[in-house]
C-alpha positions in Angstrom: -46.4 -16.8 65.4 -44.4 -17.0 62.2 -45.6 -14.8 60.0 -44.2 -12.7 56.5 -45.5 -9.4 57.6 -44.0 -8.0 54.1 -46.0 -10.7 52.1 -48.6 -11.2 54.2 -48.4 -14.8 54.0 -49.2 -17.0 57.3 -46.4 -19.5 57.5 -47.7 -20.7 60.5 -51.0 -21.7 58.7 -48.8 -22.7 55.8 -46.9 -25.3 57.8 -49.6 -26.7 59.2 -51.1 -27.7 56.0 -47.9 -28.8 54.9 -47.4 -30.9 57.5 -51.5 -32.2 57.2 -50.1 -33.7 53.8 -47.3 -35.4 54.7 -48.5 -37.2 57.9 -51.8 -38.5 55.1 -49.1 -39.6 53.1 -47.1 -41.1 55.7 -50.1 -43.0 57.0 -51.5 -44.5 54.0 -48.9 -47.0 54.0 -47.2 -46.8 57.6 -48.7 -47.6 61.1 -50.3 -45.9 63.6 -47.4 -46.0 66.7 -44.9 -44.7 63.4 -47.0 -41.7 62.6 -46.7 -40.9 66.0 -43.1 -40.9 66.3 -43.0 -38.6 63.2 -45.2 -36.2 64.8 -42.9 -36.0 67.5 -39.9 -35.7 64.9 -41.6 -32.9 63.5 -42.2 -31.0 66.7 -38.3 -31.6 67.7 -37.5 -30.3 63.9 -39.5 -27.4 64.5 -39.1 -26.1 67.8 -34.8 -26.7 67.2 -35.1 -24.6 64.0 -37.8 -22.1 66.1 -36.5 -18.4 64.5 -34.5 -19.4 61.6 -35.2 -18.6 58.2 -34.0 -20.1 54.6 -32.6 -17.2 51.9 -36.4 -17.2 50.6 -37.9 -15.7 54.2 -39.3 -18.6 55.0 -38.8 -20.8 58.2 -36.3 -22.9 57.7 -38.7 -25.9 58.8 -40.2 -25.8 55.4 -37.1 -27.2 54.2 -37.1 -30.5 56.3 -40.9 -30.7 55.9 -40.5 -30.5 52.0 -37.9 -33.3 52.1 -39.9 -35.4 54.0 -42.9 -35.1 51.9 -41.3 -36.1 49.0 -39.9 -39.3 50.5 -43.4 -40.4 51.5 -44.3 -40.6 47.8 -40.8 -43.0 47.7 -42.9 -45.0 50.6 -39.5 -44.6 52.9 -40.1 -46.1 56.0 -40.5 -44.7 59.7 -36.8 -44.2 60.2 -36.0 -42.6 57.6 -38.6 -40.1 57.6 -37.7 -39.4 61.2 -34.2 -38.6 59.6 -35.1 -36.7 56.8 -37.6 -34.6 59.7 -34.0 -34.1 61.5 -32.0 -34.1 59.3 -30.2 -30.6 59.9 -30.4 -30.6 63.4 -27.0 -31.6 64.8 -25.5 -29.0 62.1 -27.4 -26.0 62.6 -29.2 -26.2 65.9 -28.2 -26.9 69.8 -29.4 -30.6 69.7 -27.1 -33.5 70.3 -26.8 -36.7 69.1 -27.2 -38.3 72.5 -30.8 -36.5 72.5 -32.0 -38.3 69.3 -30.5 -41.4 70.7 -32.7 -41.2 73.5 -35.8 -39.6 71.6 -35.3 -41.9 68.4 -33.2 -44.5 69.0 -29.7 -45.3 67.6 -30.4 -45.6 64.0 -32.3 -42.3 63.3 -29.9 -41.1 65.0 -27.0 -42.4 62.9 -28.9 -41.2 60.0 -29.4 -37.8 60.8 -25.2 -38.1 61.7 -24.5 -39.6 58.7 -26.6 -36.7 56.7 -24.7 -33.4 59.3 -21.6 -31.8 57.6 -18.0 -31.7 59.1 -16.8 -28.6 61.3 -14.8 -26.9 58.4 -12.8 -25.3 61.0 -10.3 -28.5 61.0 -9.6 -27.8 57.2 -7.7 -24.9 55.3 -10.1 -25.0 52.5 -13.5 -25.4 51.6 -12.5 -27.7 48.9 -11.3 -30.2 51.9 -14.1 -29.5 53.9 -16.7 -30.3 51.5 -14.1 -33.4 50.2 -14.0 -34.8 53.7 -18.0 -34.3 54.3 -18.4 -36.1 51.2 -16.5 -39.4 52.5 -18.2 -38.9 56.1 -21.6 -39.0 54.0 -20.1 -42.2 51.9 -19.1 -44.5 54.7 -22.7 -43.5 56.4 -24.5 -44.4 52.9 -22.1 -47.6 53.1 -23.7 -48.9 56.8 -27.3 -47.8 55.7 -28.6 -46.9 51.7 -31.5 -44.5 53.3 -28.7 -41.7 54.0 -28.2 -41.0 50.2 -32.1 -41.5 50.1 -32.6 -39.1 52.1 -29.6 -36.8 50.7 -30.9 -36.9 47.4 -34.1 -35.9 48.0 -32.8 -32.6 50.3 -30.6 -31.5 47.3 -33.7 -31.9 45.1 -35.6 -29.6 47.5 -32.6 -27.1 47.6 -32.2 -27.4 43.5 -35.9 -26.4 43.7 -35.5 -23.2 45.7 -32.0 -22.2 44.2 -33.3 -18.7 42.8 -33.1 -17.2 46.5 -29.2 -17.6 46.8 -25.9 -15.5 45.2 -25.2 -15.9 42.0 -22.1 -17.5 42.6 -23.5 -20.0 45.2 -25.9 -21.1 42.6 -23.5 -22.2 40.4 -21.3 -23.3 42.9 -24.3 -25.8 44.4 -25.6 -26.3 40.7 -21.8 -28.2 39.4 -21.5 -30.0 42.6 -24.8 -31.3 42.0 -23.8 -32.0 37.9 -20.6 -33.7 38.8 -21.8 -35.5 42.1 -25.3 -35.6 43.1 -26.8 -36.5 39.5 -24.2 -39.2 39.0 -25.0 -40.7 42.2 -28.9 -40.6 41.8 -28.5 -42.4 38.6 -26.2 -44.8 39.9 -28.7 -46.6 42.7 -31.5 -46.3 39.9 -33.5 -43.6 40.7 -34.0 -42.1 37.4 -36.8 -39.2 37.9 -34.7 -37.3 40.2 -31.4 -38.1 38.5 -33.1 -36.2 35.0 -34.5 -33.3 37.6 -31.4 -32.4 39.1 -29.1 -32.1 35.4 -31.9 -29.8 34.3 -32.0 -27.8 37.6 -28.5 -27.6 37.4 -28.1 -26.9 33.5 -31.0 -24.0 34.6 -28.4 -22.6 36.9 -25.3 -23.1 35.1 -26.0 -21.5 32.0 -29.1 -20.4 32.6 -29.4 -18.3 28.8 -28.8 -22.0 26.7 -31.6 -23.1 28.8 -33.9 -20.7 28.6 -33.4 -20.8 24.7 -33.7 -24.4 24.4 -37.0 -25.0 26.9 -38.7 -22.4 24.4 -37.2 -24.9 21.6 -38.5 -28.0 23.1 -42.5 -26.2 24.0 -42.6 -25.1 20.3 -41.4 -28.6 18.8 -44.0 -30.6 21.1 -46.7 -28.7 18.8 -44.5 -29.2 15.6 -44.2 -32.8 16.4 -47.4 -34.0 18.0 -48.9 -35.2 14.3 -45.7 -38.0 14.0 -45.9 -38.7 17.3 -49.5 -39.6 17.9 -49.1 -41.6 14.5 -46.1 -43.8 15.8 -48.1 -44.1 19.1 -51.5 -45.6 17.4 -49.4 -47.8 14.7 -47.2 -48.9 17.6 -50.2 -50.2 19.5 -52.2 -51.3 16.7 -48.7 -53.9 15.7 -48.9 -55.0 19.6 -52.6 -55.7 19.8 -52.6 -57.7 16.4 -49.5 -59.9 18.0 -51.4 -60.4 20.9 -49.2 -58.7 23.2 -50.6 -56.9 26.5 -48.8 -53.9 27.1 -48.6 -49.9 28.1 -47.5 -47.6 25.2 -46.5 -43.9 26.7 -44.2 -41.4 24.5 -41.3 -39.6 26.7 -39.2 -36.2 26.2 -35.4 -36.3 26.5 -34.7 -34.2 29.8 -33.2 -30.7 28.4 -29.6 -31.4 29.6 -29.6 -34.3 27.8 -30.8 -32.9 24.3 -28.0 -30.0 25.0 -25.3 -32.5 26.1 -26.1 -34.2 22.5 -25.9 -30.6 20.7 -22.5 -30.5 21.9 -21.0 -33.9 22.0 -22.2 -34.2 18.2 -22.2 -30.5 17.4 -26.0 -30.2 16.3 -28.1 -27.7 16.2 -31.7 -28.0 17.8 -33.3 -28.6 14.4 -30.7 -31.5 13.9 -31.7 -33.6 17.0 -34.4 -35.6 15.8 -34.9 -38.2 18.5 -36.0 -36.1 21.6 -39.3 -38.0 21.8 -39.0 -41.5 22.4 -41.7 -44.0 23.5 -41.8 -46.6 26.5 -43.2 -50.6 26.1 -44.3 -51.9 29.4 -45.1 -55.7 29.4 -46.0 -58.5 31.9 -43.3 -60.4 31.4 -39.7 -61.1 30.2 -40.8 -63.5 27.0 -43.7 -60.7 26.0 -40.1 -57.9 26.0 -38.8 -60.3 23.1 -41.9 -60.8 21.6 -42.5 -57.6 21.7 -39.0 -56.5 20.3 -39.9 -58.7 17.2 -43.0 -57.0 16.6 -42.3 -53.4 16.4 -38.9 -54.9 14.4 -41.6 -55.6 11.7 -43.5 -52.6 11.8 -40.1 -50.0 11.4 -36.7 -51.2 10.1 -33.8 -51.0 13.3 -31.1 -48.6 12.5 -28.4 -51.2 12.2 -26.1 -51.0 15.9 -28.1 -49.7 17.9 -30.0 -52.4 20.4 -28.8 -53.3 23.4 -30.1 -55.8 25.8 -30.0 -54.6 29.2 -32.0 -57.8 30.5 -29.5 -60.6 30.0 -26.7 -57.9 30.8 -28.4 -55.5 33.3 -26.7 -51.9 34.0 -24.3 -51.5 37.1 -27.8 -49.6 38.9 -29.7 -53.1 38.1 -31.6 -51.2 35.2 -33.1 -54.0 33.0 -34.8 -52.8 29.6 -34.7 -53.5 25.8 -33.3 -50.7 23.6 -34.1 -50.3 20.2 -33.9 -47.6 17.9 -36.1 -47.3 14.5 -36.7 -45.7 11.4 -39.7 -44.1 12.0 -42.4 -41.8 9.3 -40.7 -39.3 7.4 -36.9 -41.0 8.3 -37.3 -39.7 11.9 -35.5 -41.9 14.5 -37.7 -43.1 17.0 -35.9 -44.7 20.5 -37.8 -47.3 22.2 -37.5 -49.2 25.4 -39.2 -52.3 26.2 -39.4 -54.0 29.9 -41.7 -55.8 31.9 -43.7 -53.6 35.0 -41.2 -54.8 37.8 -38.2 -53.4 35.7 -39.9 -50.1 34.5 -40.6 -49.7 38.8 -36.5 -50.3 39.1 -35.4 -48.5 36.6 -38.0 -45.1 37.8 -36.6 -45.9 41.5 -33.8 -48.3 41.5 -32.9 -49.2 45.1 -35.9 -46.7 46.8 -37.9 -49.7 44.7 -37.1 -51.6 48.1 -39.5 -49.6 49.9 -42.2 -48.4 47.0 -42.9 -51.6 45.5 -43.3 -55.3 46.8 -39.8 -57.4 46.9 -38.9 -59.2 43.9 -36.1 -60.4 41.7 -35.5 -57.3 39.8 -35.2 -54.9 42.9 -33.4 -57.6 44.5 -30.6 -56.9 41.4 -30.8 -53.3 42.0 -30.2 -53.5 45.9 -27.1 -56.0 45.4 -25.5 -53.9 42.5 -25.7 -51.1 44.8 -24.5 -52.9 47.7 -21.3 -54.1 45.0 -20.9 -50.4 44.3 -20.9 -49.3 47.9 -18.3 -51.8 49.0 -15.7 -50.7 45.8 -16.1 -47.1 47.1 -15.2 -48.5 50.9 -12.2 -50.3 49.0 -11.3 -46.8 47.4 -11.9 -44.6 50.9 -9.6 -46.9 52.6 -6.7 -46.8 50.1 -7.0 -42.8 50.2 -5.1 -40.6 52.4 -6.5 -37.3 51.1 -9.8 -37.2 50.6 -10.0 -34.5 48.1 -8.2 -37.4 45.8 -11.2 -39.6 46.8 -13.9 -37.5 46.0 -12.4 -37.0 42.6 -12.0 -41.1 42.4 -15.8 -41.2 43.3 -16.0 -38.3 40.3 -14.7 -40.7 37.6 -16.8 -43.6 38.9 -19.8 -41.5 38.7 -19.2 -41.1 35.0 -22.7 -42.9 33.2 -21.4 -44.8 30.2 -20.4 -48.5 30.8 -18.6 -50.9 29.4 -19.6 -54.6 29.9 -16.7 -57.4 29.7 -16.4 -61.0 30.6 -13.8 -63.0 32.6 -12.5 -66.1 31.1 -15.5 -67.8 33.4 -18.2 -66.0 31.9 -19.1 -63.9 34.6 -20.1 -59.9 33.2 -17.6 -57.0 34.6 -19.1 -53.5 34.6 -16.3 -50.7 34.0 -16.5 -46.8 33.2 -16.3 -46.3 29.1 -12.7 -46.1 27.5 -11.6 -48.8 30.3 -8.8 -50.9 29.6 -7.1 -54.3 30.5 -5.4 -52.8 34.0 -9.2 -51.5 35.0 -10.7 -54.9 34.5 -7.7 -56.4 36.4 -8.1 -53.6 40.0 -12.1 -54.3 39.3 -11.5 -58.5 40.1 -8.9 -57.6 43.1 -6.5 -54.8 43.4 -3.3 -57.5 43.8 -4.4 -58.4 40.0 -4.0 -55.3 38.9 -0.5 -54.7 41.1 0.9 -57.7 39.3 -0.6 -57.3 36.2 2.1 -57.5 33.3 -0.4 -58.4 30.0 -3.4 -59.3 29.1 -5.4 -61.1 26.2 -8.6 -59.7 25.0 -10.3 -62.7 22.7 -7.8 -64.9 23.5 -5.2 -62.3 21.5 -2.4 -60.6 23.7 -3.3 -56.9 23.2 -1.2 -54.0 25.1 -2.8 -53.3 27.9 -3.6 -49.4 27.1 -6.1 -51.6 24.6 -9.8 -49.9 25.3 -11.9 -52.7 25.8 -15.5 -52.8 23.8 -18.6 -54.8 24.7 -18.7 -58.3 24.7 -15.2 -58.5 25.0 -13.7 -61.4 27.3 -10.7 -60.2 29.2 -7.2 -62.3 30.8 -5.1 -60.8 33.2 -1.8 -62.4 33.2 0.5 -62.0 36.1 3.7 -62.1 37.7 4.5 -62.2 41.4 7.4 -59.6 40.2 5.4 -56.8 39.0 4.6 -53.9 40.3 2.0 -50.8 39.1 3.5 -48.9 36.2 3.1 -44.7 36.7 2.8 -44.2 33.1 -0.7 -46.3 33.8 -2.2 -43.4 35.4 -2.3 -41.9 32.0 -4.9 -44.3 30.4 -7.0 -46.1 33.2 -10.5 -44.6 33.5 -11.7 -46.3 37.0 -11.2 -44.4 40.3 -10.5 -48.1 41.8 -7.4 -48.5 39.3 -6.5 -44.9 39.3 -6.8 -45.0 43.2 -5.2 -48.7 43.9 -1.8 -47.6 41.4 -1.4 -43.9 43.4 -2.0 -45.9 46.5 0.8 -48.1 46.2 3.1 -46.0 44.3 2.9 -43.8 47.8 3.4 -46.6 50.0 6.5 -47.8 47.4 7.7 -44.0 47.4 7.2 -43.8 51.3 9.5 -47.1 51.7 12.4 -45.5 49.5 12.3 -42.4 51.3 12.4 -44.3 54.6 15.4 -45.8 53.2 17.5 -42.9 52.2 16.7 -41.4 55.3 18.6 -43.6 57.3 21.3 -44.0 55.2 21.5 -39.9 55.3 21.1 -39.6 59.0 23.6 -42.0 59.8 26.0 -40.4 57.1 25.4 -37.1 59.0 25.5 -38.4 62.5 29.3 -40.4 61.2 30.3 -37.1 60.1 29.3 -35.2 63.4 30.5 -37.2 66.1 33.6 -37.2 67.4 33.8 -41.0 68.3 31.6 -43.6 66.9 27.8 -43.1 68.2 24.7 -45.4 67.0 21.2 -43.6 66.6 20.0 -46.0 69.2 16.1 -46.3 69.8 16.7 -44.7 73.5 17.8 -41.5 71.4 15.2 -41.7 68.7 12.9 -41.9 71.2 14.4 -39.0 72.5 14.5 -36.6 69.6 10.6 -37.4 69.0 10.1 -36.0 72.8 12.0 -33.3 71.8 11.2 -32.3 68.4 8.6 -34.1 67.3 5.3 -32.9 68.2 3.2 -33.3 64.7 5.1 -37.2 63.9 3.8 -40.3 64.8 7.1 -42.2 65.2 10.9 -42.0 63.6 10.3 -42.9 60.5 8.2 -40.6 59.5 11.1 -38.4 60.4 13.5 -40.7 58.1 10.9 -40.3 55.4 10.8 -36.5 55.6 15.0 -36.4 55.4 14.5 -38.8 52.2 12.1 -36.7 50.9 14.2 -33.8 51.3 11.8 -31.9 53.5 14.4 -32.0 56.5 18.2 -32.0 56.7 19.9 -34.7 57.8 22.5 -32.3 59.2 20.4 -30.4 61.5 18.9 -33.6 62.6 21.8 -35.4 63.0 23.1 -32.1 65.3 19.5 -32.2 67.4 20.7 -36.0 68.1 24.3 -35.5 69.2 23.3 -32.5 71.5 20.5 -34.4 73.1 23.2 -37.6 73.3 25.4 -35.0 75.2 28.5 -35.7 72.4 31.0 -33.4 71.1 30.3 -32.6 67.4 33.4 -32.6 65.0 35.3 -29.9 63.8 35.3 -29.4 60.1 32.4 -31.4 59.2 32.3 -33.2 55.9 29.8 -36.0 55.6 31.0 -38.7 53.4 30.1 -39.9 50.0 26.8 -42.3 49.3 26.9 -44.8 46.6 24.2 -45.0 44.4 23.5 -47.0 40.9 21.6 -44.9 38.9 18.4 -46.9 39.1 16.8 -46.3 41.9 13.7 -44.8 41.6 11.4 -42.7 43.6 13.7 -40.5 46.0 17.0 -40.7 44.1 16.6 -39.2 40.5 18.8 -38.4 38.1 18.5 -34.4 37.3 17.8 -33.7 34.0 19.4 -30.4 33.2 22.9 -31.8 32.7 21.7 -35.9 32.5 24.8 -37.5 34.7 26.1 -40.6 34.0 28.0 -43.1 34.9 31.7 -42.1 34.7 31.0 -38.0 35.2 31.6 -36.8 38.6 28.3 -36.4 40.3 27.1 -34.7 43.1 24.0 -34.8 44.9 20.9 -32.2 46.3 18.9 -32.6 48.9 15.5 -31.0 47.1 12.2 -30.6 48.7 9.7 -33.3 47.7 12.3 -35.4 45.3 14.8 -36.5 47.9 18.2 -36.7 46.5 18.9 -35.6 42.6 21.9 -36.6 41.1 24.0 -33.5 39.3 26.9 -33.1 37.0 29.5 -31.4 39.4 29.7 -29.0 36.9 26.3 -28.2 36.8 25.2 -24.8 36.8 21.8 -25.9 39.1 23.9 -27.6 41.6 26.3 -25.1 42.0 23.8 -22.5 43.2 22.1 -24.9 45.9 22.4 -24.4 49.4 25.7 -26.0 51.0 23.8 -27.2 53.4 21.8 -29.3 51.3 24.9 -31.0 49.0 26.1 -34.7 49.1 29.0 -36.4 48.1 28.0 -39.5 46.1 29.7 -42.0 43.8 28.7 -44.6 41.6 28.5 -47.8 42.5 30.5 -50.2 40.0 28.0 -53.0 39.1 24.7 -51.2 37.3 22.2 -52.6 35.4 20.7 -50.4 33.1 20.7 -47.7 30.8 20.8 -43.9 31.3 19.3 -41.0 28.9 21.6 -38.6 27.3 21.4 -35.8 24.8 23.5 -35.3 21.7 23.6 -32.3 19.5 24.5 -33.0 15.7 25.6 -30.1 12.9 25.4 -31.9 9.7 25.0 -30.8 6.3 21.3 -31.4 4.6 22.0 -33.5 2.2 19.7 -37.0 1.2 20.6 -39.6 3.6 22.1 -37.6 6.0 19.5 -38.3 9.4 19.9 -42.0 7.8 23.2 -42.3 8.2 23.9 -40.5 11.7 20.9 -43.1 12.9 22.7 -46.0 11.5 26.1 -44.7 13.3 24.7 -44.6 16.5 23.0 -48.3 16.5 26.3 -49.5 15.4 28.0 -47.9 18.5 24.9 -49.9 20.3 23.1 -47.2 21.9 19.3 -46.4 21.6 17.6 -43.5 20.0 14.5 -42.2 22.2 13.9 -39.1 19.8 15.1 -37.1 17.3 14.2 -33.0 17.5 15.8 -31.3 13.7 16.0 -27.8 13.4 17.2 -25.7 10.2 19.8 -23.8 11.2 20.7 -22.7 7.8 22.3 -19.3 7.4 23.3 -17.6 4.4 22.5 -20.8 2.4 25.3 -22.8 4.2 22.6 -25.9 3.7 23.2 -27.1 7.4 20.7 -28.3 10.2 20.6 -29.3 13.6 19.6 -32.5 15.0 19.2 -33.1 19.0 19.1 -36.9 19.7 18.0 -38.6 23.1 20.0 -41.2 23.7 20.1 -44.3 25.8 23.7 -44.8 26.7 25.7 -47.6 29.3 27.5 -44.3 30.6 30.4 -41.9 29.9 32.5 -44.7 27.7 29.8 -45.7 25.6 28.7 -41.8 25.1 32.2 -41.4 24.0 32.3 -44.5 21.6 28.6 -43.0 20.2 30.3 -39.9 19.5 33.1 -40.8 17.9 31.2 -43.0 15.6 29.4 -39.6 14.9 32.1 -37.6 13.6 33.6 -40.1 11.5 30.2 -39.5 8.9 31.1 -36.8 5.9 28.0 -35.1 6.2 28.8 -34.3 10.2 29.8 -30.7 10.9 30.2 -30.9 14.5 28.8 -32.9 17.3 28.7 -32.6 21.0 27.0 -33.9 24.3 24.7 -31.3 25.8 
């Protein structure tokens, strides 16, 4: 008998009742034969969890129970109930998936799966554990909606019954919840919970700002009852006398909310007038108009702020009219206006699909949802590491949207601040590779342009292009942000690949004593031999180009296992390179080689191959092990950065002048640093200037054009 001998509370008693409840609920809408099979759910659920206990004391079956409950008033059907019952029995308990295929059937089962954490023991961090249960939990929600359903609804019951845990597992729990959870809840629609869990969270989080501002709130409500029973009754006396049916209620922003606006706008509580705002339910989509004209005329708009979520519904499928007013006494008031099928959407977006009857507007919310779902596939399956996916789905999560137009007319949703290269990975990520402008309103705008609302969007392209890094820096979408790193690996991966082999067979050229090819017989061999953790060669290729093995001790393991004699006096010979290759050959910039300067090169962990100054100091103190020979190659096609210190005198004119010098001698200036470096009134400063410069010639040509200038002390390349 379960019993709390210290509380003298009968949890046995307790659970029964519980369980009375939730099978009356369960079988006002569901049949019979499924009550049954819940009822045996339940008595799997409770006899697997028989002797455990949550933080609180009580059994852990409460937990399940509780979860299920609070689906029935979702209507959730027989399966999913079953795997809401269940749904923490592979994880913590003895029972196996093969069981509940045989109890349940396959799809409770897969449910219940898709809901059960990852062994952490496979990952070095709970940070990758809880990253790679959260793309487990994804691709489940992907195949079948009811496993965030059903997720949701067990982090509500735990954000309930947080108070039992440590301190620093509440807030732990509490931000994963604010920065994942929340988002997602309010991203398939369902509204109630989404407001719930930011205030549980807030609660937990900073648990003295909330304590403050609910006492705030309470004491307001009394302050602010008179204005708002007075916009309530001239609100529905406007209606009635336009002969418009409808349902008037007043609603309180959630606490986070209010506090996220006291922050964002820095307010104090006094300052936020518009917590109360009211709610205009109507039969139909002409009576929202109608309606929207009518209480238009009662109180003026505040000019900007409507939006019509009905012709252009939200990414979740919310439909509404907003509107806000001038209300008595200058006081704000926000309204929203929709007919009864969106107000049931927009309270319980996609769980709609099971709490009300079928029709158009859930039908929006299911197929958005289903939209979303398959971009996050898209995203899961360009990620290697899914701690970067779970902080793609962490930018998508964000609430504010932006909505756009393609030259067709058809409406693209995309995250607030997006740009031109979003809208171009949100139509197909090979847009946004070969992206190279774009016109906004039929006007070519640079594509770091923030796109606004209404705006309609061109993507031109070239079968050239490729993603830019510096992109990374402005897109706001985890599809854009997660196609560009995507193929900047794969591009990164090929170059190292590349190097690699030209490297090794360097190395093995310089160890052999007669000519030997790194034939795929000995390849083979070396990845018996040494290559436990690699899939094939190239991965070893791509680790020598990456500078995370030495082509010399590879090229040795080779030889041996090829029975040859190695070489006496060993000195690998030169690579060619031309300065603009990019990825895993870089130029160092410490001493900023160019053509013309003897080079050398290191072998550096994670870069590949940096190009040196032979005089460098950093190259000089390297391993010997890890140095190369290289040359230039003599055709090159670019320019290469340099830096140039000036000592001039301040006089008028003088930056002027040295600027003018150095465009003459046809080289670009990136940037210009000045520093006064006056010293007992000698009126002299430095200048540093970046240069963009052919190679050594031209540097010398820029230089010489330098001193010429009067006003030029002494100049030098650093």
């Amino acid at each position: 008998m379960a019993s709390g001998i210290e509380t003298g509370i009968d949890y046995d008693a307790l659970i029964e009742s519980e369980a009375a409840v939730f099978f009356e609920n369960a079988a006002r809408y569901l049949k019979p034969e499924d009550v049954a099979l819940l009822k045996q759910a339940f008595a799997v659920s409770r006899e697997a969890h028989e002797g455990q206990t949550r933080k609180s004391g009580e059994p852990y079956i409460t937990h399940p129970l509780a979860v299920a409950t609070m689906l029935t008033d979702w209507r959730l059907d027989v399966q999913g109930l079953a795997a809401a019952l269940l749904h923490d029995v592979l994880e913590d308990t003895g029972v196996t998936k093969p069981t509940l295929i045989e109890k349940f059937g396959k799809i409770v089962a897969d449910l219940v799966d898709g809901l059960s954490k990852l062994e952490r023991l496979e990952y070095q961090t709970k940070e990758a554990a809880q990253a790679e249960s959260f793309r487990k939990m994804v691709l489940a929600m992907a195949r079948d909606i009811r496993v965030i359903i059903v997720k949701l609804a067990d982090r509500l019951h735990n954000m309930r019954t947080l108070d039992s845990m440590r301190e620093d597992k509440r807030r732990r729990i509490a931000l994963e919840t604010l920065e994942i959870y929340a988002p997602i809840a309010n991203r398939i629609g369902l509204n109630k919970v989404y407001r719930e869990l930011q205030d549980l969270a807030f609660k937990h989080l900073h648990p003295h700002r909330y304590s403050v501002l609910s006492k705030a709130v309470r004491a307001a409500r009394g302050n602010r009852r008179e204005v708002v029973n007075k916009i309530l009754l001239a609100v529905s006396q406007r209606l009635v006398q336009s002969n418009i049916e409808a349902t008037i209620k007043g609603r309180e922003k959630n606490l986070y909310s209010i506090y996220k606006k006291m922050q964002e706008k820095h307010l104090s509580f006094s300052e936020v007038l518009d917590i109360y705002g009211f709610r205009v339910v109507v039969n139909d989509v002409p009576a929202c108009y109608l309606a929207l004209g009518a209480l238009h005329s009662l109180y003026k708009p505040i000019p900007g702020k409507f939006k019509d979520y009905i012709a252009i519904p939200k990414g979740n499928g919310y439909q509404s009219l907003h509107t806000t007013l001038f209300g008595p006494y200058g006081t704000p008031v926000e309204m929203q206006i929709r007919t009864r099928e969106m107000h049931n959407v927009a309270e319980a977006g996609v769980a709609s699909h099971w709490m009300y009857k079928s029709g158009e507007g859930v039908n929006t919310a299911q197929q958005r949802t289903h939209q979303w779902l398959q971009k996050l596939l898209d995203m899961q399956e360009e990620s290697d590491d899914a701690v970067e996916f779970l902080e793609h789905i962490k930018i998508d999560l964000f609430p504010d949207e932006v909505y756009v137009f393609t030259p067709k007319g058809k409406i693209m949703v995309l995250p607030q601040g997006a740009t031109p290269v979003d809208f171009a990975y949100a139509v197909h990520t090979d847009i946004g590779h070969r992206c190279i402008a774009a016109r906004v309103n039929h006007a070519l705008v640079p594509l770091r342009t923030v796109l606004r609302n209404g705006d309609t969007v061109e993507i031109i392209t070239s079968t050239q292009a490729k993603p830019n890094p510096s992109w990374l820096a402005f897109v706001q979408s985890g599809r854009a942000r997660s196609g560009i790193r995507n193929y900047l690996k794969s591009l990164q991966r090929e170059e190292a690949v590349s190097l690699g082999e030209k490297l090794l067979r360097q190395a093995v050229g310089a160890l052999a004593s007669t000519p030997l090819a790194v034939s795929e017989e000995l390849r083979a061999e070396y990845l018996a031999a040494y290559g436990e953790k690699i899939s094939g060669f190239e991965d070893v290729l791509a680790e020598i180009g990456a500078g995370k093995l030495l082509p010399i001790v590879v090229a040795r393991r080779m030889l041996e296992l090829a029975g040859e004699r190695l070489g006496e006096g060993v000195r690998v010979g030169p690579i060619t390179i031309r300065g603009n290759e990019a990825g895993m050959v870089q130029l160092s910039s410490c001493c900023n080689p160019l053509p013309g300067d003897d080079i050398l090169g290191v072998i550096t962990k994670g870069q590949g191959l940096v190009i040196h100054r032979v005089e460098c100091p950093n190259a000089r103190r390297a391993d010997h092990d890890k140095l190369l020979e290289v040359n230039w190659e003599a055709q090159r096609d670019r320019m290469f950065g340099a830096t140039v210190g000036v000592l001039a005198r301040n006089e008028r004119g003088a930056l002027a002048d040295i600027a003018t010098a150095i465009s003459q001698a046809s080289a670009n200036i990136e940037s210009a640093d000045t520093q006064d470096s006056s010293r007992d009134g000698d009126g002299l400063f430095n200048i540093h200037f970046r240069l963009q410069v052919e190679g050594v010639e031209h540097l010398e040509r820029v230089l010489a054009a330098i001193r010429q200038l009067a006003v030029v002390q002494r100049v030098e390349r650093k």
